[in-house]
C-alpha positions as CSV (number, residue, x, y, z in Angstrom):
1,X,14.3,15.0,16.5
2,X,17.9,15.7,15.4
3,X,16.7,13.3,11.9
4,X,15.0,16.0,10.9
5,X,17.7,18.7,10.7
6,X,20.3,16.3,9.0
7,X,20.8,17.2,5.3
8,X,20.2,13.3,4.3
9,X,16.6,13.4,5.7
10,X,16.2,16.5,3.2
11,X,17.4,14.7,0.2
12,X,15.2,11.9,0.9
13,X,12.0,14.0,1.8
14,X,13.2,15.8,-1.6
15,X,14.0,12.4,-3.5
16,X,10.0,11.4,-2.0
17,X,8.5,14.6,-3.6
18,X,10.1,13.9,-6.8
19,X,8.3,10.3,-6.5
20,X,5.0,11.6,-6.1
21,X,5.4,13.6,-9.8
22,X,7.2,11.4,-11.2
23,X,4.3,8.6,-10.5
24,X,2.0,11.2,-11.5
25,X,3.3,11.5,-15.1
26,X,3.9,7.8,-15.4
27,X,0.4,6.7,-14.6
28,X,-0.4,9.5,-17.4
29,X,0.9,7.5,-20.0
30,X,0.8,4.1,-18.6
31,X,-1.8,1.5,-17.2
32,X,-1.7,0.6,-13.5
33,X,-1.5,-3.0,-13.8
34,X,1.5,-2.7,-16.3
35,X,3.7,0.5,-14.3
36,X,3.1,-0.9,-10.6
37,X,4.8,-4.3,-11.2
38,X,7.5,-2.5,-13.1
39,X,8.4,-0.9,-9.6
40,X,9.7,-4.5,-8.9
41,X,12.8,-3.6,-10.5
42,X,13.7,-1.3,-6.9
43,X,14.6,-4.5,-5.3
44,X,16.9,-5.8,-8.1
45,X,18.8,-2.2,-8.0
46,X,18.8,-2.0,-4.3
47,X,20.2,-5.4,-4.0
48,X,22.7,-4.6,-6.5
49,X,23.8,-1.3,-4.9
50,X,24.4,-3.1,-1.8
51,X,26.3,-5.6,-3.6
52,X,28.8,-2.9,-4.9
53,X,29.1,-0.3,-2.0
54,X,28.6,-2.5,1.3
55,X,30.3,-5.4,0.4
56,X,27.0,-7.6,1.2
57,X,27.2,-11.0,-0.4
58,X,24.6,-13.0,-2.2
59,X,23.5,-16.5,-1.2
60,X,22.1,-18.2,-4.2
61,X,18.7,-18.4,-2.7
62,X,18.6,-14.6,-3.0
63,X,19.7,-14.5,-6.6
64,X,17.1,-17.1,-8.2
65,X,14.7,-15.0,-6.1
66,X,15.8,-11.7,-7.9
67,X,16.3,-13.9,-11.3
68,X,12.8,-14.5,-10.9
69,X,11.4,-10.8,-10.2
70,X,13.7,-9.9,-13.1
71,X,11.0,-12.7,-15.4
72,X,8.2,-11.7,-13.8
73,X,9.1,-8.3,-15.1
74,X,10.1,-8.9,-18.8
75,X,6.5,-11.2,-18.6
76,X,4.6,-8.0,-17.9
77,X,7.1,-5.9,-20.4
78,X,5.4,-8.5,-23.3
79,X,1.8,-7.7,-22.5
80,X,0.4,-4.7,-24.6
81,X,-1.4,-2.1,-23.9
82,X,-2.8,1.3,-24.6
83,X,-0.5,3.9,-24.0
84,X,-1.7,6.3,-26.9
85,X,-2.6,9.4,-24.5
86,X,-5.5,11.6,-24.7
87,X,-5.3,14.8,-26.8
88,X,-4.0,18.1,-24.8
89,X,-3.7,21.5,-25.8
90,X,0.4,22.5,-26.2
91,X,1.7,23.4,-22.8
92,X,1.6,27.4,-22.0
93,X,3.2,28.9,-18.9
94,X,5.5,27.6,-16.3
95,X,2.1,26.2,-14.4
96,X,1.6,23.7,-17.1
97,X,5.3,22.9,-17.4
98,X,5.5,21.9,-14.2
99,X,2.9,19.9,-13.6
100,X,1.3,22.3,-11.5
101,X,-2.3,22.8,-13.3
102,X,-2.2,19.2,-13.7
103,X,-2.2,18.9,-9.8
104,X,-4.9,21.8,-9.4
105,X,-7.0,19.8,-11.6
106,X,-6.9,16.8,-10.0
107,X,-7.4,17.9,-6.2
108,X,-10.3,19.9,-7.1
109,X,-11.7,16.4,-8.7
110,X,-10.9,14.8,-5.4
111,X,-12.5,17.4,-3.5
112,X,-15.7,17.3,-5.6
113,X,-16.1,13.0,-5.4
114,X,-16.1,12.3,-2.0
115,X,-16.5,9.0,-2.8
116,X,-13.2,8.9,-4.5
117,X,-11.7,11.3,-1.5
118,X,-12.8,8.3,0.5
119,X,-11.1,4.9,-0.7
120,X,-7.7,7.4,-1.7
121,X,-7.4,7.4,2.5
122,X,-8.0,3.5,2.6
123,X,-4.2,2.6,2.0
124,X,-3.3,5.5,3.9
125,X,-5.2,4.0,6.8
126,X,-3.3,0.9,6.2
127,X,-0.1,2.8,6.5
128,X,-0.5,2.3,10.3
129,X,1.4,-1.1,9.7
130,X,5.2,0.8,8.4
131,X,5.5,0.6,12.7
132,X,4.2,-2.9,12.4
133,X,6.2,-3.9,9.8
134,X,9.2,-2.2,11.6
135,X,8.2,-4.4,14.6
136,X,8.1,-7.9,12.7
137,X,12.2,-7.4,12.8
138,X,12.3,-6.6,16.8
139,X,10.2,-9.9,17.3
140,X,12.2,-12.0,15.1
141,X,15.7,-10.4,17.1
142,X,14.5,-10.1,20.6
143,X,11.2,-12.1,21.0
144,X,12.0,-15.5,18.5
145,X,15.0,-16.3,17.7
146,X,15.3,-19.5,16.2
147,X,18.2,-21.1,17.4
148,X,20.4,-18.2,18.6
149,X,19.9,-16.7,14.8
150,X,17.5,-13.3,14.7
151,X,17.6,-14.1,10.5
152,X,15.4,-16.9,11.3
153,X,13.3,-15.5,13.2
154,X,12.8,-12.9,11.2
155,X,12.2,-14.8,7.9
156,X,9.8,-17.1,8.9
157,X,7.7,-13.6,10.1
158,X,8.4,-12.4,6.8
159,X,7.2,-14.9,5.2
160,X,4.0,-15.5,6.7
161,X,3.4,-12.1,5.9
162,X,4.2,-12.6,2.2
163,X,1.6,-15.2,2.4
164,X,-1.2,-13.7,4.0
165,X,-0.7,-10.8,1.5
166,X,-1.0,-13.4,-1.3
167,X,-4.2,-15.3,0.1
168,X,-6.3,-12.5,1.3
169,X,-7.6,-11.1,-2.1
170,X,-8.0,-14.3,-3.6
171,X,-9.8,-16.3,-0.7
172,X,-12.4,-12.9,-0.3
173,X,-13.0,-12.7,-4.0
174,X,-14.1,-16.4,-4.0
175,X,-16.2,-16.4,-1.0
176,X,-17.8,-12.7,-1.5
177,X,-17.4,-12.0,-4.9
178,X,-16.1,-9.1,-6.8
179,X,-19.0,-6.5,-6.8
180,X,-17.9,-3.0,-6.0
181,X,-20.3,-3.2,-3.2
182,X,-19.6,-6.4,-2.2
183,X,-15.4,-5.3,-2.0
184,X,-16.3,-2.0,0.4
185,X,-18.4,-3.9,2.5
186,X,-15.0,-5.8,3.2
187,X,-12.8,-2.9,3.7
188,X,-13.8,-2.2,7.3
189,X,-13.9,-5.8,8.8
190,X,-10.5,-6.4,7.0
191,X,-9.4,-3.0,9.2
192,X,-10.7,-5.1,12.1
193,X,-8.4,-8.5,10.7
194,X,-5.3,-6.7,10.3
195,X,-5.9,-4.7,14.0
196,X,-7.0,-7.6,16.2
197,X,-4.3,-10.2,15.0
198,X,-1.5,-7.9,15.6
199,X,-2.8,-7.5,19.0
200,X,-2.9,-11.2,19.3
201,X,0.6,-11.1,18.1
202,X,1.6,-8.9,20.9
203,X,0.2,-11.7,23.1
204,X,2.1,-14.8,21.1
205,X,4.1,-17.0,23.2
206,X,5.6,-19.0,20.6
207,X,6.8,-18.9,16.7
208,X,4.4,-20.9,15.2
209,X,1.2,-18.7,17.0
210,X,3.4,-15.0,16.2
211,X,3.5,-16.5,12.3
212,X,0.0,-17.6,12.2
213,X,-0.9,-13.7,14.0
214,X,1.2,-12.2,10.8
215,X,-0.5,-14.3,8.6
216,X,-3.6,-13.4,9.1
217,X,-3.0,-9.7,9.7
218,X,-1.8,-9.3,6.3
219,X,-4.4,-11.7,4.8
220,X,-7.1,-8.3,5.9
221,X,-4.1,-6.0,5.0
222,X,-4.1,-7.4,1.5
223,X,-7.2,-6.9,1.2
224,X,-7.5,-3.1,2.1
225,X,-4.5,-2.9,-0.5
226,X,-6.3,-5.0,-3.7
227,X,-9.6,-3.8,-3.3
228,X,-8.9,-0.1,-2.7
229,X,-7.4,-0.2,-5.4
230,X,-9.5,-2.2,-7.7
231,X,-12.5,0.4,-6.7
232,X,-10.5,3.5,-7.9
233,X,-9.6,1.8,-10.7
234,X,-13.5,1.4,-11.6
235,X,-14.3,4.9,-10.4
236,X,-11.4,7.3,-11.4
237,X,-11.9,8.1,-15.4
238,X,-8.5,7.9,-17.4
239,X,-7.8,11.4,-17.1
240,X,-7.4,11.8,-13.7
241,X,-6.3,8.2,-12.6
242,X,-2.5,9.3,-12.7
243,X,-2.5,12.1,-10.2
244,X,-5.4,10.1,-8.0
245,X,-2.7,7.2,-7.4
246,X,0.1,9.5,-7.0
247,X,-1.6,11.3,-4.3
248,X,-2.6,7.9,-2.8
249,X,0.8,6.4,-3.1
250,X,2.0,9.3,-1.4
251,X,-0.8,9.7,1.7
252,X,0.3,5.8,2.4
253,X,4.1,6.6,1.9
254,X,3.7,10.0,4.5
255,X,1.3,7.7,7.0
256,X,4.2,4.5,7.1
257,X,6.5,6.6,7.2
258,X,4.8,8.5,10.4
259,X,3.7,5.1,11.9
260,X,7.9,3.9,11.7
261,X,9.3,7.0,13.2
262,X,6.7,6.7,16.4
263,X,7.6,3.1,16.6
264,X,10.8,3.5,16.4
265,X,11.0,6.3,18.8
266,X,8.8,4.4,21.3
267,X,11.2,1.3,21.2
268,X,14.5,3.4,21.6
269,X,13.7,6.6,23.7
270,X,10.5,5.4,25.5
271,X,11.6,1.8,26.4
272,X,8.3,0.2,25.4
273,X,8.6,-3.5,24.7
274,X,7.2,-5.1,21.3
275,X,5.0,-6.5,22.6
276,X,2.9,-3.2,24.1
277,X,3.6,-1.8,20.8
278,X,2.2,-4.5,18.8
279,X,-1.1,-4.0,20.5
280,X,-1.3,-0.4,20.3
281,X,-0.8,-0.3,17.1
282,X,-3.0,-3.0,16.5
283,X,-6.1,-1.3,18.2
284,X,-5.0,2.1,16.0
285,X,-6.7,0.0,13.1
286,X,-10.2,0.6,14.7
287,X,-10.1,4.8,13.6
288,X,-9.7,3.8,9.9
289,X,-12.0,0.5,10.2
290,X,-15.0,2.8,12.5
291,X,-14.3,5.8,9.8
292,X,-14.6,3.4,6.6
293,X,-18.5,1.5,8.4
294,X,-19.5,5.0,8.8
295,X,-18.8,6.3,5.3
296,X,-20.1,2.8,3.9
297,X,-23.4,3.1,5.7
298,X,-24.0,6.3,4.3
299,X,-23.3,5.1,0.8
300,X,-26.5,6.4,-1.6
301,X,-27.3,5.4,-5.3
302,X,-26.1,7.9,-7.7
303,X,-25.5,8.6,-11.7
304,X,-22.0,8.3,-12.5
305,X,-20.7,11.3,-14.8
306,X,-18.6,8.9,-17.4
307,X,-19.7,5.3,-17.1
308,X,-17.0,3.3,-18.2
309,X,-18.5,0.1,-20.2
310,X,-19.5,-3.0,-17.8
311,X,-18.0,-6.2,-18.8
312,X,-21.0,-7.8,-18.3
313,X,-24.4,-7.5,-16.5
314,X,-23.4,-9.1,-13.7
315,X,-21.0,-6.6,-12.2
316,X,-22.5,-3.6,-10.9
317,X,-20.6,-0.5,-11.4
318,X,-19.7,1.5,-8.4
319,X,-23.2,2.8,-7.7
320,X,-22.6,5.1,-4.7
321,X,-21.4,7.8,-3.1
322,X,-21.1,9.4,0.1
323,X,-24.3,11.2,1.1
C-alpha cells in the first residue's frame, strides 16, 4: 500500500495517462499495422538506458537480437501508407485543444456499439496474465532452475511463451479460417486454453511439461490478442479507430497492471506459493471466457452504418451485434 503514496508511482500513473493520448493522436494519423510495430523501438531504448545508467552489459546474443528489431523496424518504416487525415473543422476552445471532445466523441461511439464495447474488453480480459507473466520469473528462480542458474530457467519459460504467441494465430487461421464469425467463435475457448494450461502449469513437475504448459497458454493468449484486434479493425470506421485502441490499450495496461500488483502482493505479504497462484489465476480466465460465450450467443444480424469495402465475396463482414 505504501507504492501508492510514493511520488515515483505518480509520475508513472502520470507518464501512463500521457500514453493513452498520445496513442490516441497517433493512431489519428497513422495505420495500426504501421504505428504498433514501431513501438518495438521501447526495447532498443530500454536496453540502451540500462546500458548507460546501470552499468548492465550486453552479451552479443542480445545485440543481434536488438540489431534485428532495429530491421524489422526500418522494414515496416519502407512500407507506405495513407496517412492523409480526414478533413476537420479548425480547433475552437480549450475542449478541442486538448483532446477532450475528441474523447467525448469517441466513448459516446463506444457506448452506442455494444458490439464494439464488447471485443475493446477482450484484451483487457487477457490482462489477467501481467500476474502470470510476473509468475513465469518466480518458476524459472524458485521452481526450475536449470543447473543452479534462475536465467535458464527463466529463458527457456520465456521462450516457449514467445512461441506459442507466434503459433496460435497462424495454426487457428488455417484450421478455422478468417471469417469475423469464425474468429469470435474462437475467442472464448481460447479464454479456456490460456486458463486451463496455466493451471496445469501450476501442477508441472518438470521443465519440459512447465514449457509445454506456457506454450500452449500463450498459443489461446495470442489468439485473444490477433483476433481482437483484427475484429475492431473491420468494425471501428477510420474516424474513431484511434481513440477505440487507445482506450483498449489502456483497459489491458490498467487490468495487467492490477493482475501484477495482486500477484505480487500474494507472493510477498500472503506467502502463497507459485504454484497456488498459477492456478488461481488460471481459473480467473473462466469470467472473461463465460462473459465472451454469453455475448457471442446473443450475436444477431444487423446493417452496418459505414460498410467498409469487402475484399472479396468470401469474407463476411462483421455481421452482428449484441442483441
Amino acid at each position: 500500500r505504501r507504492v501508492l503514496f510514493r511520488s515515483l508511482f505518480h509520475v508513472a500513473l502520470l507518464l501512463f495517462v500521457l500514453q493513452f493520448f498520445n496513442w490516441m493522436v497517433v493512431l489519428a494519423h497513422a495505420d495500426l499495422s504501421y504505428a504498433q510495430p514501431i513501438t518495438a523501438l521501447s526495447y532498443v531504448t530500454v536496453t540502451g538506458a540500462s546500458t548507460a545508467l546501470f552499468h548492465e552489459r550486453l552479451s552479443a546474443l542480445r545485440l543481434t537480437g536488438l540489431a534485428m528489431i532495429l530491421l524489422g523496424v526500418w522494414f515496416i518504416s519502407r512500407t507506405s501508407y495513407d496517412s492523409t487525415p480526414a478533413v476537420k473543422p479548425p480547433l475552437k476552445g480549450w475542449r478541442d485543444t486538448t483532446g477532450i471532445t475528441d474523447l467525448a466523441e469517441g466513448l459516446a461511439y463506444v457506448r452506442q456499439d455494444r458490439h464494439v464495447s464488447a471485443l475493446m474488453f477482450v484484451k483487457a480480459g487477457w490482462g489477467l496474465a501481467g500476474g502470470v507473466l510476473l509468475l513465469l520469473s518466480i518458476f524459472g528462480q524458485r521452481v526450475f532452475p536449470v543447473g543452479g542458474s534462475t536465467a535458464a530457467g527463466i529463458g527457456v519459460l520465456y521462450g516457449a511463451r514467445g512461441i506459442g504467441a507466434g503459433l496460435g494465430p497462424i495454426a487457428l487461421r488455417w484450421l478455422l479460417g478468417q471469417t469475423p464469425s469464425a474468429m469470435r467463435r474462437a475467442i472464448g475457448p481460447a479464454y479456456l486454453i490460456v486458463g486451463g494450461f496455466y493451471i496445469t502449469l501450476g501442477a508441472a513437475g518438470t521443465l519440459p511439461i512447465a514449457a509445454v504448459c506456457v506454450l500452449l497458454a500463450h498459443f489461446g493468449g495470442s489468439v485473444l490478442w490477433v483476433f481482437s484486434t483484427v475484429l475492431l479493425q473491420m468494425e471501428v470506421p477510420d474516424a474513431f479507430r484511434g481513440r477505440v485502441f487507445a482506450a483498449e490499450l489502456a483497459l489491458v495496461t490498467l487490468t495487467s497492471s492490477i493482475s501484477s500488483y495482486a500477484t505480487g502482493y500474494a507472493l510477498d505479504t500472503l506467502a502463497w506459493s507459485p504454484r497456488a497462484l498459477a492456478g488461481v489465476l488460471g481459473a480467473a480466465f473462466a469470467v472473461p471466457a463465460v462473459l465472451w460465450m454469453v455475448m457471442n450467443a446473443r450475436w444477431t444480424p444487423a446493417q452496418r452504418l459505414e460498410p467498409p469495402a469487402a475484399p472479396s465475396g468470401e469474407e463476411e463482414m462483421l455481421e452482428g451485434r449484441i442483441g
